[in-house]
N, C-alpha and C positions, 0 to 999 in steps of 0.2 A: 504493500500500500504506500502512495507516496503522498508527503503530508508536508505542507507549509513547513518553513524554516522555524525552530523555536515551537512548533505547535504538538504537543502532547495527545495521543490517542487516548477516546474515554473508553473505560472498562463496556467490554460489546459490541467496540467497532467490527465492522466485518474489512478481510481484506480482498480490497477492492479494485487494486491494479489490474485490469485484463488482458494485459499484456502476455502472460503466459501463467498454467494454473501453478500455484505455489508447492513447490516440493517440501521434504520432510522436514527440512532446515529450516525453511518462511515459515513451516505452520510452526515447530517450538520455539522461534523467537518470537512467535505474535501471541503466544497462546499460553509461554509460560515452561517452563521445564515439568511443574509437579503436572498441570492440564496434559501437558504432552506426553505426558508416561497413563493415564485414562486413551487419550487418543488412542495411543501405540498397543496397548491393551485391550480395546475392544476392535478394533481393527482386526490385530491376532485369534481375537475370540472367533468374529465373524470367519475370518479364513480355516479357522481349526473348524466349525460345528458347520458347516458349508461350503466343502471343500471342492473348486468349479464349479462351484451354483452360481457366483455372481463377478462381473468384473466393474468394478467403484469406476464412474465417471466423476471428472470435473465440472460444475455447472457456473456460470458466471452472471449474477440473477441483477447486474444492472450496478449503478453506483450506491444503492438503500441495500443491497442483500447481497452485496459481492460473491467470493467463492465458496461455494460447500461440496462436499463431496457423496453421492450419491449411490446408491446399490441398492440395484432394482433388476429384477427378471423379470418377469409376465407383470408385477405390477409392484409399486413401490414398499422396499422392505424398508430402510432408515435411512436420513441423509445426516452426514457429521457437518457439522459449521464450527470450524475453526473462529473464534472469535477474539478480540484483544481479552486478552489474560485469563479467558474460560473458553472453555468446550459445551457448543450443548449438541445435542443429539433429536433429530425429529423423527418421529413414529405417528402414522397417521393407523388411527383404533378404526377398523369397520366392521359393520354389523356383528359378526362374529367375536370379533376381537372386545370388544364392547359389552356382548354377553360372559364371555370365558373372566373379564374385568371385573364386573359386576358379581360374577360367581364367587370372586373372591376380593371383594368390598374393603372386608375389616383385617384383610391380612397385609394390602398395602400401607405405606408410610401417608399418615397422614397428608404430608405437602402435596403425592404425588396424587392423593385424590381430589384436595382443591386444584389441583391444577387441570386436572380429569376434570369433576365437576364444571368448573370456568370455562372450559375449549366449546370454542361455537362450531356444532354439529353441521357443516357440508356436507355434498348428496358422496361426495368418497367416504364421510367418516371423519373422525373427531382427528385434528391437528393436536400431538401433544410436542412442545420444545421442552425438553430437559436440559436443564444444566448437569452435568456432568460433573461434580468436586470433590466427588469423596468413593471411595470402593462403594457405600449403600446406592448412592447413583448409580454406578455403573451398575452391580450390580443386579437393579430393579430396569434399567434399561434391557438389559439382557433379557429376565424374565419376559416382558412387554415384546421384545423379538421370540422369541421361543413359542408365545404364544401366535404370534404374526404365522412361523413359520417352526413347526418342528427341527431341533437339529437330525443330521444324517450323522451314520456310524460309516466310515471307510475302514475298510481291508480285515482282516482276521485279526491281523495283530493290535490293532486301534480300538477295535471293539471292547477290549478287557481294559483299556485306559481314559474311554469316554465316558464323562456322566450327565445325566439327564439334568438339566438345570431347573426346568420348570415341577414344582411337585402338578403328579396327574397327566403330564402331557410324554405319550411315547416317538419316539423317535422314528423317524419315515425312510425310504429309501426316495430321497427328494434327490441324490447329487447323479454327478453323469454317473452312465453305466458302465465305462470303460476301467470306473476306479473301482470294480468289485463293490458294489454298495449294498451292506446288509442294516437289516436292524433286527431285533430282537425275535420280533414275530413272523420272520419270513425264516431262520435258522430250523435246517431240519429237524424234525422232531424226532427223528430216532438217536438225532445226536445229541446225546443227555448231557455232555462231559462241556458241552458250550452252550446249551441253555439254562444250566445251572450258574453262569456265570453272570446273570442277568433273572434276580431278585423279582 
C-alpha cells in the first residue's frame, strides 16, 4: 500500500496497491508478525484438511476493500483479508450452515454469536468477518469451515494422523481422486485392523 509521506496506517487498512497481489513478506509486514503466524496457520490448516480441493486466488476489491485472498471451488469456502495489524477471515453461513449454527447456539463464544446474530441475511446467506487474534479465533473459524465443508482424509498413512475438528461432523471423500481419498465410512468393512482406528 503506498501512503503519503509522514502518514501512518489506521489499524484495518486494507492493502490496496494493485499493482501486483502482495506476497508473504507484504502481508507480515502489514499485518503484524503475531496476525501472520494465524494467517500462516490457517492457510496450512486449509491445505492439510483439503488437500487439491482448492487453489486461493488474489482479489483486488477496489481502493475501500483492497487485496484478500480467496478459496473457492463450486462456491465460496472463506476469503483471508490481510489487514493493517489484524487478520480477519470471511465465511458466508447459508441455509444449511445456519441451521448446523443454530444446532449449536450455546456452544459458540458469545462474540461470535453477536456477531452471527448482527450479519444482515443476503439471498447467498449471512456474511460473517472475523477477526482473527487469538488461537479461540482461529480456532472457531475452522469449526464454521468444517461445517461449510467436511475435511477429507488422504492416503492410508494420513488417515491415522487426521482428526475430525468439528464434534458430529464426518469426514467426506471431497478431494481429487488421484490422491487415494478415503474417509472412515467408505474403509472396507472386512478390514477391522483400520476401522478400529476411527472411534
Amino acid at each position: 500500500m503506498i501512503l503519503p509521506a509522514n502518514t501512518l496506517p489506521q489499524i484495518g487498512e486494507r492493502i490496496t496497491d494493485k499493482s501486483a497481489p502482495p506476497d508473504d513478506g507484504a502481508v507480515r509486514e502489514w499485518i503484524g508478525p503475531e496476525a501472520f503466524e494465524h494467517w500462516a496457520e490457517l492457510r496450512n490448516w486449509i491445505d492439510e484438511s483439503y488437500p487439491g480441493v482448492f487453489t486461493p486466488d488474489w482479489l483486488h476489491g477496489g481502493r475501500n476493500r483492497g487485496w484478500s485472498l480467496r478459496y473457492k471451488k463450486t462456491k465460496a469456502f472463506t476469503t483471508l483479508v490481510p489487514e493493517y495489524r489484524r487478520l480477519s477471515a470471511v465465511v458466508v453461513m447459508g441455509g444449511a450452515e445456519r441451521e448446523k449454527f443454530e444446532e449449536r447456539r450455546y456452544v459458540w463464544r458469545p462474540q461470535l454469536v453477536k456477531l452471527y446474530d448482527e450479519a444482515k441475511t443476503y439471498i447467498d446467506g449471512k456474511w460473517l468477518t472475523i477477526a482473527v487474534s487469538s488461537a479461540d479465533d482461529l480456532h472457531e473459524v475452522t469449526e464454521l469451515l468444517t461445517m461449510k465443508r467436511p475435511p477429507c482424509l488422504v492416503g492410508i498413512k494420513q488417515q491415522f494422523d487426521i482428526k475430525v475438528v468439528a464434534e458430529g461432523v464426518e469426514p467426506i471423500a471431497n478431494c481429487v481422486r488421484d490422491r487415494k481419498t478415503f474417509h472412515a465410512g467408505n474403509l472396507p468393512r472386512t478390514n477391522k485392523s483400520l476401522r478400529r482406528q476411527f472411534p
